[in-house]
C-alpha positions in Angstrom: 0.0 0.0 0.0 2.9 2.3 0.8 3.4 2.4 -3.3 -0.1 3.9 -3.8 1.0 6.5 -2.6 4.0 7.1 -4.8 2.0 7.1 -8.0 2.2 10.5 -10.1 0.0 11.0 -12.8 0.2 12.4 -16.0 -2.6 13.4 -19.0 -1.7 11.2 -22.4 -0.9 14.0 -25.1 -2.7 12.3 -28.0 -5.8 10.7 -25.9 -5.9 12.9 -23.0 -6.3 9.8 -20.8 -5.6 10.2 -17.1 -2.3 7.7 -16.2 -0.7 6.2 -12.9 2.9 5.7 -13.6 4.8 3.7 -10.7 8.1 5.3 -10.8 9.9 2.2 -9.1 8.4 -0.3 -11.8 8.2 2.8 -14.4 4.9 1.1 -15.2 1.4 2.3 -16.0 -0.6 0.7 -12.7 -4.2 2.6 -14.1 -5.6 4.6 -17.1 -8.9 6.5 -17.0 -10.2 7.3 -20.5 -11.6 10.8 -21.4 -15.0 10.6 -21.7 -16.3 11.1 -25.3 -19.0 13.5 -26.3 -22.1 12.1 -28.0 -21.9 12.3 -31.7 -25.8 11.8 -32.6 -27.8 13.9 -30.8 -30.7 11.9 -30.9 -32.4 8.6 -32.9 -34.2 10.6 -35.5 -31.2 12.7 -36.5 -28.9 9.4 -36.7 -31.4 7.9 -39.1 -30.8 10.9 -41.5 -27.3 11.4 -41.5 -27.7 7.8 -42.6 -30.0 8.3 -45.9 -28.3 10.9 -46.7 -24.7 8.5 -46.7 -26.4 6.2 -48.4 -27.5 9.0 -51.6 -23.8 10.1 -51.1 -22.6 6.4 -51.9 -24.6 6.2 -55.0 -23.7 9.7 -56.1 -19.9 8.3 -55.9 -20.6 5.1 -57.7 -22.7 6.7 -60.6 -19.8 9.0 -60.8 -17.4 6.5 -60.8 -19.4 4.6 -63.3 -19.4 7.2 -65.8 -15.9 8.0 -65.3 -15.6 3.9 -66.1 -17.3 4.4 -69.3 -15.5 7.3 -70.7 -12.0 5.3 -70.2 -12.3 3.4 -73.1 -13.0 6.8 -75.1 -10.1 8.4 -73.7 -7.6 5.4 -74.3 -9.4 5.9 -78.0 -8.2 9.4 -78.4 -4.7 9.0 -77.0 -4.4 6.1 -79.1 -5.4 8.3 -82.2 -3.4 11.1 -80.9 -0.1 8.7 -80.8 -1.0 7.5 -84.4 -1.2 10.3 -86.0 2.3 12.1 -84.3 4.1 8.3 -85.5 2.6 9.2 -89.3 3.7 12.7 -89.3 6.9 11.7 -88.4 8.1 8.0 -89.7 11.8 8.8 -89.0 11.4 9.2 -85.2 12.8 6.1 -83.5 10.1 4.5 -81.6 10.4 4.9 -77.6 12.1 2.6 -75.7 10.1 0.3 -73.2 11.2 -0.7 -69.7 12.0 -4.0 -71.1 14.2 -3.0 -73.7 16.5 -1.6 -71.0 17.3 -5.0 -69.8 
């Protein structure tokens, strides 16, 4: 019991939890966690924030989808693009590739 009393405490930086160090063992004997504020302020409110995730998910994947859908097109393009720069100019050695470097 004579340790108790030998215990200093000290406030965790990134939780803010309350610690008792034992200086003779240099171990923590107890921690007392913050206590967290309530993040929903009631049933109803929780419910919304919810719906309105779930319309914020599709809105993602329909804009991923299109995004999807336009890749091919842009791969078109580029494709083109490199085409027409080799035809302009035949005498331009082609680039090299990773795995002509070997």
């Amino acid at each position: 019991m004579a340790r108790a009393k030998n215990l200093f405490e000290l406030e965790c930086p990134c939780c803010q939890a309350r610690l008792k160090i034992d200086p003779v063992t240099q171990a923590v004997i107890s921690c007392q966690e913050p206590e967290k504020p309530r993040t929903v302020e009631s049933l109803e409110a929780a419910v919304a924030r919810l719906k309105g995730e779930a319309a914020r998910r599709e809105e993602l994947f329909r804009r991923s989808l299109e995004a999807e859908k336009r890749h091919g097109e842009v791969l078109e393009r580029k494709f083109e693009e490199l085409l027409r720069q080799a035809k302009e100019k035949p005498d331009l050695p082609p680039p090299t590739r990773d795995i002509d470097l070997d």
